[in-house]
N, C-alpha and C positions, 0 to 999 in steps of 0.2 A: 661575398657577403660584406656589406658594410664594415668600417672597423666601430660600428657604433657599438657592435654586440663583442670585440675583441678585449673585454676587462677581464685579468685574470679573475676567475671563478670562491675563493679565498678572499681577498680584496674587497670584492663586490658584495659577498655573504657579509664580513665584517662591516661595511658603508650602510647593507640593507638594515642590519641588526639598530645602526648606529640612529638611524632614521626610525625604526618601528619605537626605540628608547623617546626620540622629539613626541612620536605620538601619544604614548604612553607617559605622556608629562614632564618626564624627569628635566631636570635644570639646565638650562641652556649654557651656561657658562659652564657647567662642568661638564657637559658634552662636547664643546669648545675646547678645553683641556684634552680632553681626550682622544678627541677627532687629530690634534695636535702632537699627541704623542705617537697615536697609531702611523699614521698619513702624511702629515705636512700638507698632501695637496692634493687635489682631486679636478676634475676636467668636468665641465656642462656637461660631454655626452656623456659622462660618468653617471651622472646626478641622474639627466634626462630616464638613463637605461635602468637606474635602482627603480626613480618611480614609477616607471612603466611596467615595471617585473612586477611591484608591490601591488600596484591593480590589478593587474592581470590574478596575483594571489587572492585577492578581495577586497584589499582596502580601497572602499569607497572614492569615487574621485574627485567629491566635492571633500572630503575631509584633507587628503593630500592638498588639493588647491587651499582651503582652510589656512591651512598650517607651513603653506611655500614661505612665510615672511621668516618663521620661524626656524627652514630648513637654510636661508638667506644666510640669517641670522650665524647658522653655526658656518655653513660654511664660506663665508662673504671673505677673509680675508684671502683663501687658494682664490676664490672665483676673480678678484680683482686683477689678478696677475694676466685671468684669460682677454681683455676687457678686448670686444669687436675692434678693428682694425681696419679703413676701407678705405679707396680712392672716391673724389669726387666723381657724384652720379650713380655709383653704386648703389643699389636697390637696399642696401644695407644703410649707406650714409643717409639716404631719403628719409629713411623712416625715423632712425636715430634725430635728425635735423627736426624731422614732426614733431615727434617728443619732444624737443626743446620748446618748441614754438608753443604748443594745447600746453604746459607746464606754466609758461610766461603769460598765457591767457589765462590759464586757473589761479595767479598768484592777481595778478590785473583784478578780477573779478571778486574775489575778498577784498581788495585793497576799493576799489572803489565801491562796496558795500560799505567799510566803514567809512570812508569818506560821506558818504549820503546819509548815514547816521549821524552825523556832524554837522552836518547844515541843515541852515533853515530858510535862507533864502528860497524862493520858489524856482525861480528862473534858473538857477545853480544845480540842482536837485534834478531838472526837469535834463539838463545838462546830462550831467551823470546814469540817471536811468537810461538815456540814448545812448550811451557809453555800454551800458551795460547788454541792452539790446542787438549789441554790433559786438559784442564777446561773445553772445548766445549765437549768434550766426555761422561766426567762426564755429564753435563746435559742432553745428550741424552741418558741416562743411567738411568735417576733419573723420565724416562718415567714409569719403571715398579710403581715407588711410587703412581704416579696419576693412573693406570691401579687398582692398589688395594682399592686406594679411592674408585673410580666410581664404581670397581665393586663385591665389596664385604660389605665396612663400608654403604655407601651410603643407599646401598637397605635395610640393617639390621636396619637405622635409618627410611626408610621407613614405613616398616613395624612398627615401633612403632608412625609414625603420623606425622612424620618430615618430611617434604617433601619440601619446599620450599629452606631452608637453601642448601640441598648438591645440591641443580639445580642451587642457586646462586653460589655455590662455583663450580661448572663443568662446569660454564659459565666463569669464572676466568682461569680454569684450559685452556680453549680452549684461550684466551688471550693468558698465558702463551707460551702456546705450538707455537702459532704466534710470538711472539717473536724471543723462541729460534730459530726457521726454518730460520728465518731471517738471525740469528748469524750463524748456522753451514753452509747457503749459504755463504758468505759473509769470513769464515772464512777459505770454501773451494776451493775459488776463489783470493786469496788473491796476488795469484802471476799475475793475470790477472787485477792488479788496481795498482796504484802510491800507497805507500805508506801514504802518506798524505790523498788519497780518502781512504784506509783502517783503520786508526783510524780515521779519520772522526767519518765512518757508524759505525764502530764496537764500540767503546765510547759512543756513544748515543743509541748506542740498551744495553750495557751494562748496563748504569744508567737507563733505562728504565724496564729492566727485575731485578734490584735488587730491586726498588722502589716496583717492581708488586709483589715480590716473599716476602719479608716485610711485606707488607700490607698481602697481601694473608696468609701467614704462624700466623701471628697473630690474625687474624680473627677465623682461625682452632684452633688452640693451647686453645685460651680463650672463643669460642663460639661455636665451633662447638663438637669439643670432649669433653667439662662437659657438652655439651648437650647428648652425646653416652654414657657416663658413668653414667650420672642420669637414662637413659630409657635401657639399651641396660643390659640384662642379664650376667651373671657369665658363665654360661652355650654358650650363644651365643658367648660370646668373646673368646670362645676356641676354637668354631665351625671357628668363625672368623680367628685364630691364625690360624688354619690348614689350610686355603683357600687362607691366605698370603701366607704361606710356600709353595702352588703349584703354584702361579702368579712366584715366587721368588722373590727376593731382590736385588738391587743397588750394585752396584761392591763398592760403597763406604759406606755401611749400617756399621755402626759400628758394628764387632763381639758382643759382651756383652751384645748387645741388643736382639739377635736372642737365648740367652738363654732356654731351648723351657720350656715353664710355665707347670705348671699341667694342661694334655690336655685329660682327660678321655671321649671324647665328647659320649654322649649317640643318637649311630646313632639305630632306629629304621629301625631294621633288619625284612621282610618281607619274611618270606620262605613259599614259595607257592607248593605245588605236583601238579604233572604233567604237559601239553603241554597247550603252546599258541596255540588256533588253529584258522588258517583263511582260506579262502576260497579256497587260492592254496597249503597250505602246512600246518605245525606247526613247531615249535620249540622250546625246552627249555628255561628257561627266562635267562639262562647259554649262551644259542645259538645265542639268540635273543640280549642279550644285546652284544658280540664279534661279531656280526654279522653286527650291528648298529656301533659298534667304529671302525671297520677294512675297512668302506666305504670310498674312497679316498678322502672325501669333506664334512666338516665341514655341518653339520643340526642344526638348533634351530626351536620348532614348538611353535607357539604362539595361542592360541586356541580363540575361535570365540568371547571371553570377553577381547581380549587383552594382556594376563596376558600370563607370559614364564613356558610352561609348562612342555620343554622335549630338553635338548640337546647332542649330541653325543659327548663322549670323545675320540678324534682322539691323536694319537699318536704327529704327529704337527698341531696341531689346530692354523689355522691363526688368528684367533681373539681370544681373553682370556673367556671368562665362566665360573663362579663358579655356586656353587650349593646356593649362596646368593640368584641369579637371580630369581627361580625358586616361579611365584606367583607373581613377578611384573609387571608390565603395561611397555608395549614396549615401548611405549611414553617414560618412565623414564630410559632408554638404550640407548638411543638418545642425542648428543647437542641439547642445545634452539633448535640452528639455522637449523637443518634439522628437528624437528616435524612436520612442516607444511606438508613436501611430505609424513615423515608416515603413516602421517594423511591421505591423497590425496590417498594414495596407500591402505591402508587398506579400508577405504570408497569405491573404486571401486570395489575390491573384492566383498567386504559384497554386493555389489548393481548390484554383475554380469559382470561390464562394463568391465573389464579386467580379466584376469586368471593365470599375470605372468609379472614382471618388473624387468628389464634387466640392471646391469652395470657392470662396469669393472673401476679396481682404479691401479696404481705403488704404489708398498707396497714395501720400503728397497730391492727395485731393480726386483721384481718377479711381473708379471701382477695378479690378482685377478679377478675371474669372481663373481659376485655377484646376486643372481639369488633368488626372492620372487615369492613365486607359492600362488593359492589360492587353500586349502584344502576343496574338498567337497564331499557329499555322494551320494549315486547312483542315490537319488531325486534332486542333484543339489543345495541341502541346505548348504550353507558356515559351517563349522567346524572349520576353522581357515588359519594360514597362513605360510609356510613351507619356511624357508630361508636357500640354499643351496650355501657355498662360495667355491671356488676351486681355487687352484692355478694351469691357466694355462700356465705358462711360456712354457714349455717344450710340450707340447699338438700343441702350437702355432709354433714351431720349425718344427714339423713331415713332413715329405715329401714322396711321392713314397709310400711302401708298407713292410711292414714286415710281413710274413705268422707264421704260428703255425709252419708249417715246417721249417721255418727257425732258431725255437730258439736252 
């Protein structure tokens, strides 16, 4: 077992106690005091393992997230001592380097708001809003960094028992992302508002998304990643390192950091003789696997415990998948705010009452057909549950008829 879960049991009761006191209001400096006289010093996976337990007891997990600035707060001066540590390239240093960079654009982006408050030249102004355009970019850019969070780091801390922490922080992440939507509306509409209505909105979502990205970035830097680096393997962080390098990286990711590290990963190679055979055919597991990535529509099979156990690698795969995934609970694939209907959906499967739920999402301008089948065997016994995504833009377009003979 992890040493995540090795706090002595005394210690831990005392730290819980010390934390349900932050919830219950009581004064942060005198909690400070006293964290001080008990302790002296406590460890991320320390922290990570109380708040995890406190949920698990009931405390909500939007309140804990709530109130992390707070928990910071008392204990920030032990946490400073743990602060990440990493060589260049490191899946660690990348992201910490990110953070620096969306930081230096959200300080940029106030500063050239008041600047543009400040003039009145036309041409100057027209200047600056182009400036500001090309900082909006960058954040939408700086999507793939949260894609690598969620789904490569995330599930690796999983796996080693940490599981509260990156739920609280992909609860953040969806914040975020509300924000920026805000801003790229807003900043791509700019000629259809008085200028006085556009710094208005765009000033206050600005001070709002630096505040969240602050808080947020500090929280990971000091808690979250010497949490990944006390539990998370030598060996996994390379696995890791290569899984970044297929999501890819930020048009703004500093070169120096992408250095590629010593990556010898020891993939456990499987060579099997002879044919897959099924009922209507066979095929080479050569055949079988190009046969499975050349299907025009992303697959992920999640098998009848929940856990992701099999996905297709398509040439443009609409949604990202690493080989992290594989052995996690769908539930943890998911925001908070949509497990309820996972839940909802897998439940009628398993119970028979449905056999397939149906949606369609605008994904950066192209329709998405989104399509969960329930997987079952010839006695009608659930196996699990087969999610098939398509882009049908152009399927949705067709009209009339095109024959074979006509190609």
């Amino acid at each position: 077992m992890s040493e995540f879960f090795g706090m002595r049991i005394e210690r831990k009761e005392m730290l819980k106690e010390l934390i349900r006191k932050i919830h219950r209001g009581e004064d942060p400096e005198k909690l400070k005091r006293e964290f001080r006289e008990l302790f002296g010093s406590v460890t991320t996976t320390e922290i990570a393992q109380i708040e995890q337990e406190l949920i698990q007891e009931g405390m909500p997990r939007e309140e804990v997230m709530r109130l992390c600035e707070v928990h910071l707060a008392v204990f920030q001066e032990a946490l400073e001592k743990e602060k990440a540590k990493t060589q260049e390239g490191h899946p660690v240093t990348i992201l910490m380097e990110e953070h620096k960079k969306l930081i230096e654009f959200s300080e940029l982006l106030k500063k050239k708001i008041e600047e543009v408050k400040a003039i009145n030249d036309f041409d100057t102004k027209k200047q600056i809003l182009s400036d500001i355009e090309n900082i909006a970019k960058h954040f939408k850019e700086s999507e793939k960094h949260y894609l690598r969070e969620e789904n490569v780091l995330f599930p690796y801390l999983e796996k080693h028992g940490i599981k509260e922490p990156p739920a609280i922080m992909w609860m953040e992440h969806d914040k975020i992302r509300a924000i920026k939507k805000d801003l790229y509306k807003i900043v791509d509409n700019y000629n259809n508002m008085s200028f006085d209505e556009f710094i208005g909105k765009i000033e206050v979502l600005a001070i709002g998304l630096g505040d969240m990205l602050s808080s947020h970035f500090y929280k990971e830097n000091n808690i979250l990643f010497p949490m990944g680096l006390h539990v998370i393997t030598e060996d996994e962080w390379k696995d890791i390192r290569l899984q970044f390098d297929e999501i890819g990286y930020c048009c703004f990711t500093p070169p120096e950091v992408l250095t590629p590290i010593e990556k010898e990963i020891k993939e456990e190679v499987i060579q099997k003789e002879g044919m897959v055979s099924l009922h209507s055919g066979n095929f080479s597991l050569e055949e079988l696997e190009a046969v499975l990535n050349t299907l025009p529509v992303d697959i992920t099979f999640v098998d009848k415990n929940d856990e992701v156990r099999y996905f297709n690698e398509t040439k443009d795969r609409i949604f990202v998948r690493t080989r992290a995934v594989i052995g996690r609970k769908v539930q943890q694939c998911h925001p908070q705010k949509s497990i309820h209907v996972v839940e909802r959906i897998l439940q009628e499967f398993k119970n028979g009452i449905r056999d397939h739920a149906d949606f369609w999402i605008n994904l950066n301008g192209r329709l998405i057909y989104i399509r969960y089948f329930a997987v079952r065997d010839k006695n009608g016994n659930y196996l699990g549950t087969l999610e098939v995504s398509q882009d049908v833009t152009e399927i949705k377009r067709l009209e009339g008829e095109k024959r074979l003979l006509d190609w």
